[in-house]
Structures are given as structure tokens and as C-alpha cells.
Residue frames relative to the residue before (quaternion, step in Angstrom):
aa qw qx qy qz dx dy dz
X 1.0000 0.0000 0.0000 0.0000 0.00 0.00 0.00
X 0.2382 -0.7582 0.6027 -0.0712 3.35 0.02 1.40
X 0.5424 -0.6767 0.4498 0.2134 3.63 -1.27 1.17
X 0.5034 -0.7463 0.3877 0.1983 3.26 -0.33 1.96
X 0.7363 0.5271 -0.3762 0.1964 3.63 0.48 0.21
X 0.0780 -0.8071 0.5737 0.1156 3.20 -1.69 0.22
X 0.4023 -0.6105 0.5893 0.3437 3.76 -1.31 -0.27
X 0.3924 -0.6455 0.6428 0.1272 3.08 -2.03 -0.03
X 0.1668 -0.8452 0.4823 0.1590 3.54 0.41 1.44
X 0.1001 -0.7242 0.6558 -0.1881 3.16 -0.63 1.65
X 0.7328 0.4328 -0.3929 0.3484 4.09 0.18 -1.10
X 0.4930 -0.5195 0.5859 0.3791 3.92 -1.67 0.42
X 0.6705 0.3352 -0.4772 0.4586 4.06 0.38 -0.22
X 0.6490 0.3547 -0.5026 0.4476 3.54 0.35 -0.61
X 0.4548 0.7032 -0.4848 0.2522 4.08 0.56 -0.38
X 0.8493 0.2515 -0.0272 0.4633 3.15 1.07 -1.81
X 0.3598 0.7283 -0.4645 0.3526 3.48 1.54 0.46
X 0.4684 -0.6399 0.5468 0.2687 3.48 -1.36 0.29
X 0.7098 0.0777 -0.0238 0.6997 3.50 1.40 -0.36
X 0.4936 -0.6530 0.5722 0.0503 3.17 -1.25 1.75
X 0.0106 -0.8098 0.5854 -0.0381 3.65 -0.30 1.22
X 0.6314 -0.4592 0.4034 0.4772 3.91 -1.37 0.13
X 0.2175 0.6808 -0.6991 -0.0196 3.42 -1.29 0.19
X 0.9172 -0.2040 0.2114 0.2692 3.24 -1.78 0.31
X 0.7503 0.2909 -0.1958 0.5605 3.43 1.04 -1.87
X 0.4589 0.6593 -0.5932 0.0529 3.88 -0.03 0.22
X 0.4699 -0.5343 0.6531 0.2593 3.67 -1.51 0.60
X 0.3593 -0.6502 0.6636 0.0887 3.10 -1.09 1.56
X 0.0782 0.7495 -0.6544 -0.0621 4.05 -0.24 0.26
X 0.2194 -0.6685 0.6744 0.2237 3.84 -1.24 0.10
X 0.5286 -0.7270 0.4106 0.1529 3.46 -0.54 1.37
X 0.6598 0.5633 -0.2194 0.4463 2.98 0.81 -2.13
X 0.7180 0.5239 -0.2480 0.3854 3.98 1.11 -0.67
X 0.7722 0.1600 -0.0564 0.6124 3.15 1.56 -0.55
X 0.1241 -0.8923 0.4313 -0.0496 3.15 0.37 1.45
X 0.5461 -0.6137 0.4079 0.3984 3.80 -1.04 0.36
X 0.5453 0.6624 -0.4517 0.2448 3.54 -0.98 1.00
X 0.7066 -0.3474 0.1322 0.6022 3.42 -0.77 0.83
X 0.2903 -0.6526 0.6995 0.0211 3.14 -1.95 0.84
X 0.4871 -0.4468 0.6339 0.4015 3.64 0.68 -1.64
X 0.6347 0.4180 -0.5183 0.3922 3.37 0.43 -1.21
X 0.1652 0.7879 -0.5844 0.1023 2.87 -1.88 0.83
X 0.5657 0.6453 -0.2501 0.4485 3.87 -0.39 -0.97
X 0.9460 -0.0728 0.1160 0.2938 3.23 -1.48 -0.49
X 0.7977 0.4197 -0.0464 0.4305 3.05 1.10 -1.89
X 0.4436 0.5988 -0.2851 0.6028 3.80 2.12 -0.08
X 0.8015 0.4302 -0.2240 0.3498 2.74 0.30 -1.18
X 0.8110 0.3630 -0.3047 0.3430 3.34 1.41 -0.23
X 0.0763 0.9138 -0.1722 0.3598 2.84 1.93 0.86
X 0.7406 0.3599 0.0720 0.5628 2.87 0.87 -2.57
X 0.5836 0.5390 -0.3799 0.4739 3.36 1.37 -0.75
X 0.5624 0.6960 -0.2601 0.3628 3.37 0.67 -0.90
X 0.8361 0.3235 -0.0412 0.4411 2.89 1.02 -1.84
X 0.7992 0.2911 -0.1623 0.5002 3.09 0.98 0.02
X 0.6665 0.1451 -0.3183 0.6583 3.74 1.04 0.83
X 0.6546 0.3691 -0.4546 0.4782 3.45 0.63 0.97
X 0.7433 0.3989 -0.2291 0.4857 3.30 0.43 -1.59
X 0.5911 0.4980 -0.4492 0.4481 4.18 0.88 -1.14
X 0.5600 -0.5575 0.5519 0.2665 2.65 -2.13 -0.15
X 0.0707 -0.9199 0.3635 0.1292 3.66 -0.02 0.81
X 0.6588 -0.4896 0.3812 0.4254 3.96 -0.73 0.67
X 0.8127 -0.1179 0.1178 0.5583 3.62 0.52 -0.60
X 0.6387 -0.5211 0.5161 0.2325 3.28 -1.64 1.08
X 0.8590 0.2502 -0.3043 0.3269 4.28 0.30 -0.19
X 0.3462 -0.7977 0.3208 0.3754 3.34 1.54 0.78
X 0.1104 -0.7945 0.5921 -0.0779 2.94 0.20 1.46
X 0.7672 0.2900 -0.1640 0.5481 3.89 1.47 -0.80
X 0.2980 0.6493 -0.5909 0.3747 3.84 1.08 0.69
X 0.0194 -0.7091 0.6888 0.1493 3.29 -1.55 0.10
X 0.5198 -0.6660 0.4499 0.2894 3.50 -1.27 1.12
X 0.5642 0.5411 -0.5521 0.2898 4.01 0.33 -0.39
X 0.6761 -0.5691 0.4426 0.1520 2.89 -1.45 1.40
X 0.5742 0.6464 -0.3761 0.3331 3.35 1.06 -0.57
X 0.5256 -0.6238 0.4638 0.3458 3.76 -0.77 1.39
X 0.6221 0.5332 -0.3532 0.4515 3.73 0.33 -1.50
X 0.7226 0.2975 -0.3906 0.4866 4.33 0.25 -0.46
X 0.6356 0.3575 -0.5395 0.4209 4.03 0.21 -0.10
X 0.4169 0.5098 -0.6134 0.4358 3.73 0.69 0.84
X 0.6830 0.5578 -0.3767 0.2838 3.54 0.52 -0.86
X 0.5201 0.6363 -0.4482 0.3518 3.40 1.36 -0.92
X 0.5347 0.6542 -0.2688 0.4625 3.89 1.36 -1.69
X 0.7656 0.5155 -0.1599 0.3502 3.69 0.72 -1.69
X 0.8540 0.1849 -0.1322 0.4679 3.76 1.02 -0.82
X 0.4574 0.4684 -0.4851 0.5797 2.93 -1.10 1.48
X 0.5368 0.7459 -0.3690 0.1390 3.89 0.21 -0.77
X 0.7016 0.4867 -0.1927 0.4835 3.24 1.78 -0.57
X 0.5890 0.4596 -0.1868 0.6380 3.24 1.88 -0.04
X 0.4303 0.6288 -0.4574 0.4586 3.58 0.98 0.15
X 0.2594 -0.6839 0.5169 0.4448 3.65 -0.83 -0.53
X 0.8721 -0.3146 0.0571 0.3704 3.67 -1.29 0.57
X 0.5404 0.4883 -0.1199 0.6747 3.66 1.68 -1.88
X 0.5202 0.6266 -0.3706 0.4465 3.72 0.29 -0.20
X 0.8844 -0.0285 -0.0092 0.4658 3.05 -0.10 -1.53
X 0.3300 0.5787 -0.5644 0.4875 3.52 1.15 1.17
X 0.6088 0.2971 -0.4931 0.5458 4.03 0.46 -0.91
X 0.6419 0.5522 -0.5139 0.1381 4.06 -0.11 -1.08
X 0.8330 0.3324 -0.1168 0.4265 3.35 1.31 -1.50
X 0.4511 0.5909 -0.4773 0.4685 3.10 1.26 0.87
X 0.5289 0.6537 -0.2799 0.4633 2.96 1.18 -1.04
X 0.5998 0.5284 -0.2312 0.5547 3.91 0.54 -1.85
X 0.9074 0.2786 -0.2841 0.1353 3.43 0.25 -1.27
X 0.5350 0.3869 -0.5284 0.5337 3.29 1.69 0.08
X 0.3912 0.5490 -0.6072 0.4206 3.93 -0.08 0.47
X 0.7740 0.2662 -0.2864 0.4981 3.59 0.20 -1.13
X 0.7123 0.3852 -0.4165 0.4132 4.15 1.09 0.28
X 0.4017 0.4776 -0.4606 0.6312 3.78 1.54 0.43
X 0.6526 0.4271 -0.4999 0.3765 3.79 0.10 -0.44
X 0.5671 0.6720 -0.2226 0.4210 3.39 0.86 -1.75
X 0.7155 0.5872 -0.0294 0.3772 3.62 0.40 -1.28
X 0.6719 0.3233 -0.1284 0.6539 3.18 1.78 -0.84
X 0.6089 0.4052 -0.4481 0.5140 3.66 1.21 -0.75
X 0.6925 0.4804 -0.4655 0.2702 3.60 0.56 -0.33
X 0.7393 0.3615 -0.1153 0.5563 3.38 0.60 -1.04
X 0.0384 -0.8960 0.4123 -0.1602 3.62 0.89 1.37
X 0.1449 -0.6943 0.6662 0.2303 3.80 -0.50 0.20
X 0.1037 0.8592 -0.4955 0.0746 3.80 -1.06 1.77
X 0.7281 0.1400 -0.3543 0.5699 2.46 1.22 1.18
X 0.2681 -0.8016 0.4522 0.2848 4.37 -0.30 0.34
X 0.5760 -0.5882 0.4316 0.3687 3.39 -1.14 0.55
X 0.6640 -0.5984 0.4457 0.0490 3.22 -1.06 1.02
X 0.8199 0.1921 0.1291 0.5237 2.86 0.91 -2.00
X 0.6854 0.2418 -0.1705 0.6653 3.72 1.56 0.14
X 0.5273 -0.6395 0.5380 0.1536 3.22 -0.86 1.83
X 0.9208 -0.0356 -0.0517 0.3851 3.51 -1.18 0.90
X 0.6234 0.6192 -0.2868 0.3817 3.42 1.44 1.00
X 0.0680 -0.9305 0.3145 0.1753 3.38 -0.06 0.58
X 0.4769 -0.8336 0.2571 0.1074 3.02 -1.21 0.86
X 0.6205 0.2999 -0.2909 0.6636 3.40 1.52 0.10
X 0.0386 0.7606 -0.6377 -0.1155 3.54 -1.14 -0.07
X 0.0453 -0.7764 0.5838 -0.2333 3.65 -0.98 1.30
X 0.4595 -0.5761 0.5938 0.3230 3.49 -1.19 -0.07
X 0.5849 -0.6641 0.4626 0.0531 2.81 -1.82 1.23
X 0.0628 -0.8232 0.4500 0.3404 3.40 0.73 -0.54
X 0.6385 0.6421 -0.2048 0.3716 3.10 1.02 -1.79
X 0.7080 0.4066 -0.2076 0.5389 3.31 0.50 -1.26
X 0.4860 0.5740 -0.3793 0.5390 3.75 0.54 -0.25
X 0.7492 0.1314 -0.1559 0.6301 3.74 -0.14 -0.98
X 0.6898 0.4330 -0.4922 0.3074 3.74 -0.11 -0.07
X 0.5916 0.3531 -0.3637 0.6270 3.94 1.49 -0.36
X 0.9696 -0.0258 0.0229 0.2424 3.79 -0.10 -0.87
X 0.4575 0.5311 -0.5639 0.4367 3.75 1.66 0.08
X 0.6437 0.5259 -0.4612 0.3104 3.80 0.27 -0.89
X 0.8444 0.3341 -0.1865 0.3750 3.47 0.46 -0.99
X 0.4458 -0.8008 0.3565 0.1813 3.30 -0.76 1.72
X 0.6994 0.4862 -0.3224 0.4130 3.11 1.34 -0.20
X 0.5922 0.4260 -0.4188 0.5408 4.07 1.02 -0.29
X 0.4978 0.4803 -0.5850 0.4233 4.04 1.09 0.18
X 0.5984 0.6518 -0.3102 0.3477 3.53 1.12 -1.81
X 0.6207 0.4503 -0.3958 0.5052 3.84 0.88 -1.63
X 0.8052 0.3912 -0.3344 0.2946 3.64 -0.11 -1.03
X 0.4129 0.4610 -0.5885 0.5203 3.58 0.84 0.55
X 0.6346 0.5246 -0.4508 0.3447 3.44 0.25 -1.63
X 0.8573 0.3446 -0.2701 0.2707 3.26 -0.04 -1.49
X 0.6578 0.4287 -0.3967 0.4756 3.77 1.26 -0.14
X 0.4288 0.6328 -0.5304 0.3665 3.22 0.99 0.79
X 0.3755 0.8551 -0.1994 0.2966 2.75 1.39 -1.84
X 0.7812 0.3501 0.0769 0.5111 3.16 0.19 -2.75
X 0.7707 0.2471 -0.3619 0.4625 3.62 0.68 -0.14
X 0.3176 0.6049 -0.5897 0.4307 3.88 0.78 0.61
X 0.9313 0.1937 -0.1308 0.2793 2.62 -0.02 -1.99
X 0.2434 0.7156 -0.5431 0.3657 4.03 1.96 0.20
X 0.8108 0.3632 -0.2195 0.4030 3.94 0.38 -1.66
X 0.3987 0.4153 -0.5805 0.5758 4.04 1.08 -0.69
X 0.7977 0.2653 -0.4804 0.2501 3.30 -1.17 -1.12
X 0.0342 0.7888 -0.6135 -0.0149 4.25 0.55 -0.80
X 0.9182 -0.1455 -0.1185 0.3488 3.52 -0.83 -0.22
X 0.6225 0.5044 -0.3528 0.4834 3.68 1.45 0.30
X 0.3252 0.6283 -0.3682 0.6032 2.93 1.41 1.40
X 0.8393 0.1461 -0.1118 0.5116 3.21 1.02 -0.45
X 0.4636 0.6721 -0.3317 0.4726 3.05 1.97 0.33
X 0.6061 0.5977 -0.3398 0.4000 3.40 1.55 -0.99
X 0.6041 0.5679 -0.3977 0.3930 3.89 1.58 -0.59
X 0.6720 -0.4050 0.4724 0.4016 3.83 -1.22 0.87
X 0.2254 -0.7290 0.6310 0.1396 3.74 -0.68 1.09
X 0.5699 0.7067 -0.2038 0.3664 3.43 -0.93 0.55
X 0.6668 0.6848 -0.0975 0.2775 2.82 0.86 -2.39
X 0.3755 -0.7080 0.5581 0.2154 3.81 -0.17 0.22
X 0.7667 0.2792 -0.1726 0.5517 3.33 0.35 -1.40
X 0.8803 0.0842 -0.4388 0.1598 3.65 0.19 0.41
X 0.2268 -0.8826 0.3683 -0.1840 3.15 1.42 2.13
X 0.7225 0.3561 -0.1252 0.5792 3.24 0.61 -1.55
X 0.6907 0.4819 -0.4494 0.2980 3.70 0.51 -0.62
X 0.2561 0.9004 -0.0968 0.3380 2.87 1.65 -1.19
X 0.8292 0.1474 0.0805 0.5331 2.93 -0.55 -1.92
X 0.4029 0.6108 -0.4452 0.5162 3.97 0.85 -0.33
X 0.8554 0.3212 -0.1712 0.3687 3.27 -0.07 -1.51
X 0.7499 0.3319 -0.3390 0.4611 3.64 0.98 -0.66
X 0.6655 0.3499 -0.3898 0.5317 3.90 0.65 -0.34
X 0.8329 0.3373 -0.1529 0.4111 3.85 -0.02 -0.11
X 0.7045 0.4523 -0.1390 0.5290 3.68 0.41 -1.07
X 0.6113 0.5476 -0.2496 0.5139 3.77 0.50 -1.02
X 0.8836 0.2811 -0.1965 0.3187 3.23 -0.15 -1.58
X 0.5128 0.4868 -0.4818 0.5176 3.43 1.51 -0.20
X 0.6181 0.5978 -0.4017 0.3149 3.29 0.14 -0.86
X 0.6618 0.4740 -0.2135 0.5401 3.58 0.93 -1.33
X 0.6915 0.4842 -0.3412 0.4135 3.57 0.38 -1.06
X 0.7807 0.3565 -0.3527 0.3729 3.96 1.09 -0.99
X 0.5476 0.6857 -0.3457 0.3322 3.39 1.39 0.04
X 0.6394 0.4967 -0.2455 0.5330 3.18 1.76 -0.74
X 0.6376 0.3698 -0.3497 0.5783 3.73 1.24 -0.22
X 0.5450 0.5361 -0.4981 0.4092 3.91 0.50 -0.26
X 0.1963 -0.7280 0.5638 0.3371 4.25 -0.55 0.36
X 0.7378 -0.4716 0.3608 0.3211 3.69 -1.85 0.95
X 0.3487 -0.7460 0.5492 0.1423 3.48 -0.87 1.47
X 0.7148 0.0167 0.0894 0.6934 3.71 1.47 -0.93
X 0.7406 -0.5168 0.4275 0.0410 2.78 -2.00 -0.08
X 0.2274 0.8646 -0.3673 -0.2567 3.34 1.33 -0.50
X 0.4792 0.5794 -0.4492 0.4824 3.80 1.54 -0.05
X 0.6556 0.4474 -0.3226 0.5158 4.20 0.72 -0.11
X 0.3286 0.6996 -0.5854 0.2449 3.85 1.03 -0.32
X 0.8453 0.3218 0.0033 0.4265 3.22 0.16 -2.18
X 0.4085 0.6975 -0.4805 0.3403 3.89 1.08 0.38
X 0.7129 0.3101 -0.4474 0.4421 3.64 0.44 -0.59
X 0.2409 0.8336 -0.4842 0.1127 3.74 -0.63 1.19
X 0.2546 -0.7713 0.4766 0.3362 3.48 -0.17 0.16
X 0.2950 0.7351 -0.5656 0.2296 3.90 -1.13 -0.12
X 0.3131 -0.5719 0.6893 0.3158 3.60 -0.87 0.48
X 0.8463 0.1254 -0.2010 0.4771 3.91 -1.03 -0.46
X 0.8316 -0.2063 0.4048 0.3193 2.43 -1.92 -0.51
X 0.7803 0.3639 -0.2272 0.4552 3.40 -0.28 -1.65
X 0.7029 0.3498 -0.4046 0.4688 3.96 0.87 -0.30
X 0.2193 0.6172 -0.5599 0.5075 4.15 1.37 0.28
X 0.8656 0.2557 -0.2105 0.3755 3.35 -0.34 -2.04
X 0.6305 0.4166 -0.5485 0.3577 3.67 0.29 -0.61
X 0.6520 0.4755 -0.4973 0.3186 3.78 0.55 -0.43
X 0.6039 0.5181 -0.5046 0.3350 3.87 0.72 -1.26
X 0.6878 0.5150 -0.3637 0.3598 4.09 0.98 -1.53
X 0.6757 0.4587 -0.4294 0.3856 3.63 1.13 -0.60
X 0.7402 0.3687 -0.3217 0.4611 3.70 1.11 -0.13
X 0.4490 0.5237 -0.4659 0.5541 3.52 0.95 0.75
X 0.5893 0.3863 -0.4123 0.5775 3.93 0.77 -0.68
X 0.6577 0.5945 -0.3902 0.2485 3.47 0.36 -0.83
X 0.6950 0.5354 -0.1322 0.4613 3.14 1.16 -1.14
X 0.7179 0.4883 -0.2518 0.4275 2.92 1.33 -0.42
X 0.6662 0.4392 -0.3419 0.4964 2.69 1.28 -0.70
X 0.2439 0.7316 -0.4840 0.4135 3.99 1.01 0.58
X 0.7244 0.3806 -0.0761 0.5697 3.14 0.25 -2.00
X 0.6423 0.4205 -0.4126 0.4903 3.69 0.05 -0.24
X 0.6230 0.4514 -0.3295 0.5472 3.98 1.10 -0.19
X 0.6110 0.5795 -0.2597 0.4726 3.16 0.88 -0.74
X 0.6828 0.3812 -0.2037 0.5891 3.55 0.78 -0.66
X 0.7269 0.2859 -0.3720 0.5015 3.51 0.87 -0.13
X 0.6192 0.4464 -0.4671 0.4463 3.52 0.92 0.16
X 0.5682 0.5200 -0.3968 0.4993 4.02 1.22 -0.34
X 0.5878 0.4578 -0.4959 0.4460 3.90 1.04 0.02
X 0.8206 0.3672 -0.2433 0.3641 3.55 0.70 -0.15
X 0.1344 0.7499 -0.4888 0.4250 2.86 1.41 1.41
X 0.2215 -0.6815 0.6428 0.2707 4.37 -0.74 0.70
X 0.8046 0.2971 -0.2693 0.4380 3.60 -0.19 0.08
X 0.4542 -0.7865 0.4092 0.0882 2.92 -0.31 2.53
X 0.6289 0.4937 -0.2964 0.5224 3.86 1.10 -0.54
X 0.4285 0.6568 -0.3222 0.5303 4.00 1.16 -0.49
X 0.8952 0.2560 -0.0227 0.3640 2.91 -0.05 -2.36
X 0.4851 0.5938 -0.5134 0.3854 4.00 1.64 0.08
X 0.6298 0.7058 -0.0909 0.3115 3.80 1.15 -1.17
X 0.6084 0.6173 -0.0578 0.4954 2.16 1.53 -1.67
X 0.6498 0.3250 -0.1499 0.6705 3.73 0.99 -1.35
X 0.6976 0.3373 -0.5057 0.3793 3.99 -0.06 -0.68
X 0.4911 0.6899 -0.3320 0.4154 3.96 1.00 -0.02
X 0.6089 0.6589 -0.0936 0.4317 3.01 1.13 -1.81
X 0.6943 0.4312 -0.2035 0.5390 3.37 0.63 -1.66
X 0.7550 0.4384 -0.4009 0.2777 3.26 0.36 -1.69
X 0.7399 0.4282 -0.3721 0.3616 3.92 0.43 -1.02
X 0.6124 0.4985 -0.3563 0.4994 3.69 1.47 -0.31
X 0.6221 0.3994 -0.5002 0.4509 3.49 0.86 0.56
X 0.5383 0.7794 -0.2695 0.1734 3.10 1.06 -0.52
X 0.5437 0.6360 0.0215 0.5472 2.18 1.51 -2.05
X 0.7214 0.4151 -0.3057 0.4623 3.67 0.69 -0.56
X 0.6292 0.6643 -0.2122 0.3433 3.00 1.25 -0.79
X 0.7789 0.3056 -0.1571 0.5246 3.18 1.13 -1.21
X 0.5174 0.6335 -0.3339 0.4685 3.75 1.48 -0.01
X 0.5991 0.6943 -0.3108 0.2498 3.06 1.16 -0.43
X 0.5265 -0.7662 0.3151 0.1909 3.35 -0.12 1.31
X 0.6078 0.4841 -0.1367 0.6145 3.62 1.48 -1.36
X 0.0334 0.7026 -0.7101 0.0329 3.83 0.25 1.61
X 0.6634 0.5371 -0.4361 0.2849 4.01 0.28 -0.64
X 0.5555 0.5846 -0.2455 0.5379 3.41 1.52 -1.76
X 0.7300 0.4683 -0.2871 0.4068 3.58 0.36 -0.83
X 0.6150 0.4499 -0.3614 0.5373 3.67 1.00 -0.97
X 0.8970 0.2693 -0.2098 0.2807 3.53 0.15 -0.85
X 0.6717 0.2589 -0.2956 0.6281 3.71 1.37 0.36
X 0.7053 -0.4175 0.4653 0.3342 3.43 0.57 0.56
X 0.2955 -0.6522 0.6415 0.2754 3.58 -1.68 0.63
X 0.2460 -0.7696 0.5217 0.2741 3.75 -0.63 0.44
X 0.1567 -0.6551 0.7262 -0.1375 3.04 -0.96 2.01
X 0.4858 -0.5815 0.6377 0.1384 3.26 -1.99 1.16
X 0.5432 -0.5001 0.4708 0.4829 3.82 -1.07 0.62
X 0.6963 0.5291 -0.2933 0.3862 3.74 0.30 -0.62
X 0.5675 0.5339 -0.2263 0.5846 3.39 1.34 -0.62
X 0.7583 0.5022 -0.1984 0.3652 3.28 0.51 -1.02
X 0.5822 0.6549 -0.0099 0.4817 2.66 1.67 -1.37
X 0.5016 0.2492 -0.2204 0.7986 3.92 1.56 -0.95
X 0.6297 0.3919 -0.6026 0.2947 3.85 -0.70 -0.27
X 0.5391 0.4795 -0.4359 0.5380 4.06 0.60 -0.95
X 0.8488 0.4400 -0.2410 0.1669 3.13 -0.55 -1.19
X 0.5739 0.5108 -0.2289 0.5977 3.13 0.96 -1.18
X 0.6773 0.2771 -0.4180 0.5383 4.02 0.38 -0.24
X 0.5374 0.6510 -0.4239 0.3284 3.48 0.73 0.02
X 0.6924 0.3798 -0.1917 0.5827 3.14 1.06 -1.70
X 0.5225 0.3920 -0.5470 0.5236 4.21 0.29 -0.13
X 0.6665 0.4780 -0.4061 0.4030 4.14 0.01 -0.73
X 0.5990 0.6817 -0.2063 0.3660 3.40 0.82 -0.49
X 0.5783 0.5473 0.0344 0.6040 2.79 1.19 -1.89
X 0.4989 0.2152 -0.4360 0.7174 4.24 0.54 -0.25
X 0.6944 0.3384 -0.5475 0.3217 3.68 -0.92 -0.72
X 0.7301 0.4453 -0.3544 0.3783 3.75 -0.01 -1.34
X 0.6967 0.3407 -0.4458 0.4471 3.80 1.09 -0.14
X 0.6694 0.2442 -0.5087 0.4832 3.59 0.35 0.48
X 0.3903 0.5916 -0.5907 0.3856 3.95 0.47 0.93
X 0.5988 0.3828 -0.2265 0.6660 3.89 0.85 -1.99
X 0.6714 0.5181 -0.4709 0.2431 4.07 -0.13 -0.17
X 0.6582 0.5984 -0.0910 0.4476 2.98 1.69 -0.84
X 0.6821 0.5832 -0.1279 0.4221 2.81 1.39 -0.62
């Protein structure tokens, strides 16, 4: 039971920061109250969303979409993310299929926790809830690759869940009463599983080979390239968070960003160059950071279960 909170990125300094710290204006929100799962949102204003996210914000093989396809259909602006991947360079097609794969666990997530049938008697409420099957294999059991991304990308979240280890739970208010129990959950019980399945689970990638394919005579033109593709990436995820603010559906667009953060911390986490600095002072993580790193490996873990639930079925 991880501490139910989060923020609403809303400030211009936290906009242009590399790392989203606490301040003053955050939205307290209580997860456990507003769980992930169908909303409705849909139509016009979704759909440009995914477009957004995935022939704007990805990285794409070439500059005249030569591999876009026009069908309106949400489930193909994945494809734009999907082709090309072997011609990309390593950091490339790690942000693409991370990216794909929490898409194919937000899809999952809604086919599970479905609304099948509406209330009758209460405007904009439904009254049965169930799994979807259909919609499940029509966004992500059929296609071997958004199953493939969503391993990738809960790998991703469990690398960087054990690097970070106790400055994860340093980033919570020491002290705190009220998060005592979360706390202690997470260090006696939660942690060590977490650590133990990472050490039995075998390496999906490299993260010391990300930034190897580079060109440059020396050295100092090596490093200006790894720092120009670290800004790059960042400066991805910093789109990404502005493209999750213009989400209509305030439950959509909380997920949407506590997701956002979590794989963009990740990603920082395990890229980080300073493994010694990092072992021995800790990685500084923001309660909010900390706070999307848990979770977000939560909601990819989830997402493998719900695909051997619709498999069964």
C-alpha cells in the first residue's frame, strides 16, 4: 500500500525542470478513490491524444511519414511508434517501446475494469462493471509487439524500482504518522520482493550500451553527443507532460501524467552515469517522483496479470 498521493503539474518552473520537485501548488488527489478505468472519454479528442503521442512525441524512422497510416483507427497511430525500430538507434527505440508499452497497459486497464452496462436511473453512471475482452485483444492481445513493449517497459520500472532502493522511501516526510504503515509496507515487505524478482528475472537490455552507437572523433565530441541525447530525451517527456495536460478527462489526464513522470524518472534513474555517487548518497527523488516510480510499476504489473485474465477467458 503505497502512499495514495499525487500532484497536478501546473507551475512554468516545474514545466522547464528536468525533475519535478514538491512545491506549494500541488493537488493532493487520493488514488485509491479514483482508480484507473474506463471513463467514456473517447471520439475525436482521444484520439488525438495517441496521435500526438505517438507520431509527434516518438521517435520516427524518417521525417516524411513514409510509415504513418491515415485510418482513423486509435490502435494504427501505434504503428507509426511500431515501424522502423531496428533502424532507430538503441535510446530511440527504448523511449518508443516504453512509450507503446504503457499505452498497451492504459488500454488493458480500461478493457479490464469496463463499464457493461449504464445506469438507467443516474446520468453519466454506470451500472455494471466487467471486463472487455474484445477491446483487450482488439488494442493489445493480438499484437505481439504492444505485448513485447509491455514487458520492455515493466522492465524499464523494475530496474530502475531496485537502483533507486531506499531513496524511494527516503523521498517520504520522515517522522510522518500517517505515512507509518505505508512506510513500513514498503520497506519490510514490498521492497524485498520487488528486489528479490529483479535479481531472478534475466537482463532485457543494457542501459551502459544505450548511448554507445555515436559518432565523434574524441572524446569530448563522444560526450557532447551522449548530453545532446539525454536533453533530447528529456526534452520528449517534457512534451509528453504537455501533451497529457490536454487530455478532457481530469481522471484520464491524472494517470496519464502520474505514468508520464513515473517512466521519466525511471529512465533517469537507470541512465544515470554516477553508479558509485548514486550507491552511496542515494538518487535524489521528489515525493512525487517517488510516488509515480511505485506506482507506475504497479500499474505495468497489473497489466501482465490482466493478460493472462482476457487469455483465459
Amino acid at each position: 500500500s503505497s502512499v495514495p498521493f499525487f500532484f497536478d503539474e501546473s507551475s512554468e518552473e516545474r514545466q522547464q525542470s528536468t525533475s519535478i520537485r514538491d512545491d506549494d501548488t500541488a493537488v493532493v488527489v487520493d488514488l485509491r478513490l479514483n482508480p484507473e478505468r474506463y471513463t467514456g472519454y473517447s471520439g475525436q479528442s482521444a484520439e488525438k491524444v495517441w496521435t500526438s503521442i505517438h507520431r509527434d512525441n516518438c521517435f520516427q524512422q524518417n521525417e516524411d511519414g513514409d510509415d504513418d497510416d491515415d485510418d482513423d483507427d486509435e490502435d494504427d497511430d501505434d504503428d507509426a511508434s511500431d515501424a522502423g525500430y531496428c533502424n532507430l538507434p538503441g535510446e530511440q527505440r527504448l523511449y518508443n517501446r516504453i512509450i507503446s508499452g504503457m499505452h498497451s497497459s492504459i488500454s488493458l486497464h480500461i478493457a479490464h475494469s469496463y463499464c457493461l452496462e449504464m445506469d438507467p436511473e443516474r446520468i453519466a453512471e454506470c451500472k455494471t462493471w466487467g471486463r472487455n475482452a474484445t477491446l483487450a485483444h482488439d488494442r493489445v492481445l493480438r499484437r505481439k509487439d504492444r505485448l513485447e513493449n509491455l514487458y520492455v517497459a515493466f522492465a524499464v520500472m523494475l530496474r530502475a524500482v531496485r537502483k533507486a532502493g531506499p531513496s524511494i522511501a527516503a523521498a517520504v516526510p520522515a517522522g510522518d504518522p500517517y505515512y507509518a504503515d505505508s512506510i513500513s509496507e514498503w520497506t519490510e515487505h514490498l521492497q524485498p520482493e520487488i528486489t528479490k524478482m529483479a535479481e531472478s528475472c534475466p537482463p532485457t537490455f543494457d542501459e551502459t550500451s544505450l548511448f554507445s552507437e555515436m559518432g565523434g572523433g574524441g572524446d569530448d565530441d563522444d560526450d557532447d553527443d551522449v548530453e545532446s541525447k539525454r536533453l533530447e530525451l528529456n526534452r520528449r517527456f517534457r512534451h509528453l507532460m504537455e501533451i497529457m495536460r490536454c487530455v478532457g478527462c481530469d481522471r484520464c489526464k491524472l494517470w496519464g501524467t502520474l505514468q508520464t513522470l513515473g517512466v521519466g524518472t525511471a529512465l533517469r534513474i537507470i541512465l544515470d552515469e554516477d553508479e558509485e555517487s548514486s550507491s552511496r548518497d542515494g538518487i535524489d527523488l521528489s515525493r512525487q517522483e517517488a510516488v509515480a516510480l511505485v506506482h507506475t510499476l504497479e500499474r505495468f504489473s497489473s497489466a501482465l496479470v490482466y493478460i493472462r485474465d482476457f487469455q483465459e477467458v
